[in-house]
C-alpha positions in Angstrom: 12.6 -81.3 -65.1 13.4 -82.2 -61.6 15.3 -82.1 -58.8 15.1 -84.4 -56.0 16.1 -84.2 -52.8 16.2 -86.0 -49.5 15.3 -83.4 -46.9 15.4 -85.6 -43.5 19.1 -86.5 -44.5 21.1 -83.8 -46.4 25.3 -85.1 -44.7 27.1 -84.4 -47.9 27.0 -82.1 -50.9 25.0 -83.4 -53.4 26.8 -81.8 -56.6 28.9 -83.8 -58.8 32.9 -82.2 -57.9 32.1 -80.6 -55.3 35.6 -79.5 -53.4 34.7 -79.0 -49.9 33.7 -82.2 -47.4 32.1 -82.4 -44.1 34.0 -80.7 -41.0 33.8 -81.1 -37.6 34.6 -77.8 -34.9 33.1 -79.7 -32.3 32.1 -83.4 -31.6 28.4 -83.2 -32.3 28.4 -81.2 -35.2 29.3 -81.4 -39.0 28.7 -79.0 -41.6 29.2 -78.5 -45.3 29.5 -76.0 -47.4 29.8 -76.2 -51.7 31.3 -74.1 -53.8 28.5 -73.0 -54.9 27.7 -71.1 -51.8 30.9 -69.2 -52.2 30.1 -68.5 -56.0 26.2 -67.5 -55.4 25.0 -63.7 -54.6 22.1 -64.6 -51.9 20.4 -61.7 -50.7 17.6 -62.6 -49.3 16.5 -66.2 -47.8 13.4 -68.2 -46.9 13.0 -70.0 -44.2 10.6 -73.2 -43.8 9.0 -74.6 -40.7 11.5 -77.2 -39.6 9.9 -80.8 -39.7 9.4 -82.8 -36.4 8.1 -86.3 -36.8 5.7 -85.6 -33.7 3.1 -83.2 -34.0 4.0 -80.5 -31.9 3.2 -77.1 -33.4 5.1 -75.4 -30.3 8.1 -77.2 -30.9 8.2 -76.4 -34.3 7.9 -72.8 -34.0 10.3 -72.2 -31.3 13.0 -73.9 -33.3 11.9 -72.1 -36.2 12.1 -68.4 -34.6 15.6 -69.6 -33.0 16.9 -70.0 -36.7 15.3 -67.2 -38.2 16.9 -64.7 -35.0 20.6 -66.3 -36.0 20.2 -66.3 -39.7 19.4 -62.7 -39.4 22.6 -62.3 -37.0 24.8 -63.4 -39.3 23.7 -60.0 -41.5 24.3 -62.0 -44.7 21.3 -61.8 -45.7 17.6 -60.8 -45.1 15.4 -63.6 -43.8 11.7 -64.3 -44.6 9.9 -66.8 -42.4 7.1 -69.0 -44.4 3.7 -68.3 -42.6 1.2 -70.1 -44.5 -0.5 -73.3 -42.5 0.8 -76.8 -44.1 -2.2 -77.8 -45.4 -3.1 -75.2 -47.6 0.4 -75.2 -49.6 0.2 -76.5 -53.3 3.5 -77.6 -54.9 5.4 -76.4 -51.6 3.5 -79.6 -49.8 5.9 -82.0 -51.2 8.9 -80.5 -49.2 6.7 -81.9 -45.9 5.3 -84.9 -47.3 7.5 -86.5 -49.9 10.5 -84.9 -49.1 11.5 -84.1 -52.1 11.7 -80.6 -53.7 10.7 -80.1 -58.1 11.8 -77.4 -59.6 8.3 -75.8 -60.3 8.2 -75.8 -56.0 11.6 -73.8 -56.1 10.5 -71.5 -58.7 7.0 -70.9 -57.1 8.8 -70.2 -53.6 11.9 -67.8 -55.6 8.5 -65.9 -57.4 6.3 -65.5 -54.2 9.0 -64.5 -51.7 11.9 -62.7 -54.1 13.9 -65.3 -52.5 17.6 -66.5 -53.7 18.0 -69.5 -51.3 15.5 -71.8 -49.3 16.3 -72.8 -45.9 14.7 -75.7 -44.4 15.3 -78.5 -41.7 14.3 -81.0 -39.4 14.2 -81.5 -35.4 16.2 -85.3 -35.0 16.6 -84.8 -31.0 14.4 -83.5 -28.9 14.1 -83.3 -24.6 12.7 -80.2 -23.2 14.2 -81.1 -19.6 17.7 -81.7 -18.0 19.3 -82.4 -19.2 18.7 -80.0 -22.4 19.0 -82.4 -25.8 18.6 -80.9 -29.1 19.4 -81.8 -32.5 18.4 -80.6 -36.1 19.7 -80.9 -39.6 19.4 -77.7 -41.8 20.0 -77.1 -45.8 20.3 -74.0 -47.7 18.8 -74.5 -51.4 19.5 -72.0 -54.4 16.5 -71.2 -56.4 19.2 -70.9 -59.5 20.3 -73.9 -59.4 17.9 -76.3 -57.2 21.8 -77.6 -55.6 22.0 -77.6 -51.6 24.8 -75.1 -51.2 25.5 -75.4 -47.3 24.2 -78.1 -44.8 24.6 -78.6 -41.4 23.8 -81.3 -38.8 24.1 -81.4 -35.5 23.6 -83.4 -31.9 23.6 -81.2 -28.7 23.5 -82.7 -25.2 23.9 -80.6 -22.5 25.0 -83.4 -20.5 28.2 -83.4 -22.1 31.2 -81.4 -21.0 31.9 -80.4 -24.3 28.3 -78.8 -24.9 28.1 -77.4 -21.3 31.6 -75.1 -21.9 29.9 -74.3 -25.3 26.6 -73.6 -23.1 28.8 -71.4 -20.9 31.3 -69.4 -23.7 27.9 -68.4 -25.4 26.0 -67.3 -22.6 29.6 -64.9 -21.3 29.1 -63.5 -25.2 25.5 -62.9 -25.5 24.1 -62.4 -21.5 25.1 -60.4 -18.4 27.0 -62.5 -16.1 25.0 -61.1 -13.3 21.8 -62.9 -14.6 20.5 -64.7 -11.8 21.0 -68.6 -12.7 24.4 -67.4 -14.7 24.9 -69.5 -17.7 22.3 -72.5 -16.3 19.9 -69.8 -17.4 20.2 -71.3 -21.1 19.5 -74.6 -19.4 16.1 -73.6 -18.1 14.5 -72.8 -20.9 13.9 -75.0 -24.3 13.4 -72.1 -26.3 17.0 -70.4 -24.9 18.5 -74.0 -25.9 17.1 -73.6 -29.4 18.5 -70.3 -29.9 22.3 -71.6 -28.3 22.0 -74.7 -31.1 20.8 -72.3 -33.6 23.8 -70.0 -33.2 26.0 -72.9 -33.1 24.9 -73.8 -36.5 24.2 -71.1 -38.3 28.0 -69.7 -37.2 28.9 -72.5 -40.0 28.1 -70.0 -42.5 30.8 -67.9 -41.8 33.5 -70.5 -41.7 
């Protein structure tokens, strides 16, 4: 038994009657959520390295640890970050390299990590300079079922007004406003960016 799916390019639910469709809250970002997700007790989630087509370990990580900070924010559930290097995965390689995910994979990840739900994603934008660009899709998996319960994809360009009042509402709710560079700070830094998209896109899950 299998179940296949397309990890670079999760848009749209992939169960058969599912209710809910893609929404948009802001012009670079849709998200979906099944009814599953509503329906599903998930306790405690794994996280995968998000996949970048250019080999750029940093990258990676920083994106990675900016996802696992606002999945734990959200205080839905508890988050466990995959450590082990790529290349010494068994089953789990074929989530990397074929992009597809069996049901022995799922079951070997839910037995090793107690996990309910797998979370993993991929890094579609990338410019570490201004202006800031970042963009990433993301799925959540249930090991019950194998069915993507939410997914989210989205496009952030600071050089957009949208995405620079965005920039500025989450650095007045998460900063001091004395902080020398005020909300450009965010702009300074990739690894400040990646946490501003992260919260951007794991808020979803609350919708």
């Amino acid at each position: 038994m299998k179940y296949t799916l397309r990890i670079l390019g999760i848009y749209l639910c992939v169960v058969v009657g599912c209710s809910s469709t893609p929404l948009h809250y802001s012009k670079g970002l849709n998200y979906n959520k099944t009814d599953e997700f509503k329906k599903a007790l998930i306790r405690r989630v794994l996280l995968l390295p998000f996949e970048y087509d250019v080999d750029r370990e940093a990258i990676i990580e920083e994106v990675t640890e900016a996802f696992a900070v606002e999945l734990r924010k959200t205080g839905s559930f508890e988050v466990v970050v995959f450590t082990e290097k790529k290349t010494t995965l068994t089953p789990e390689r074929d989530i990397w390299v074929k992009g597809t995910i069996d049901l022995n994979t799922i079951l070997t990840l839910k037995k090793l990590y107690d996990a309910d739900a797998i979370v993993f994603g991929s890094i579609t934008h990338y410019r570490p300079y201004e202006p800031m660009l970042l963009g990433v899709k993301v799925g959540m998996i249930s090991t019950d079922t194998g069915i993507v319960v939410w997914s989210a994809d989205g496009i952030f360009d600071s050089n957009e007004n949208e995405v620079a009042e965005l920039v500025k509402h989450y650095f007045e709710s998460t900063h001091q406003k004395s902080a020398l560079y005020g909300w450009k700070l965010i702009l300074l830094s990739m690894r400040r960016y990646s946490q501003f998209v992260a919260n951007q896109i794991t808020e979803t899950l609350q919708y």
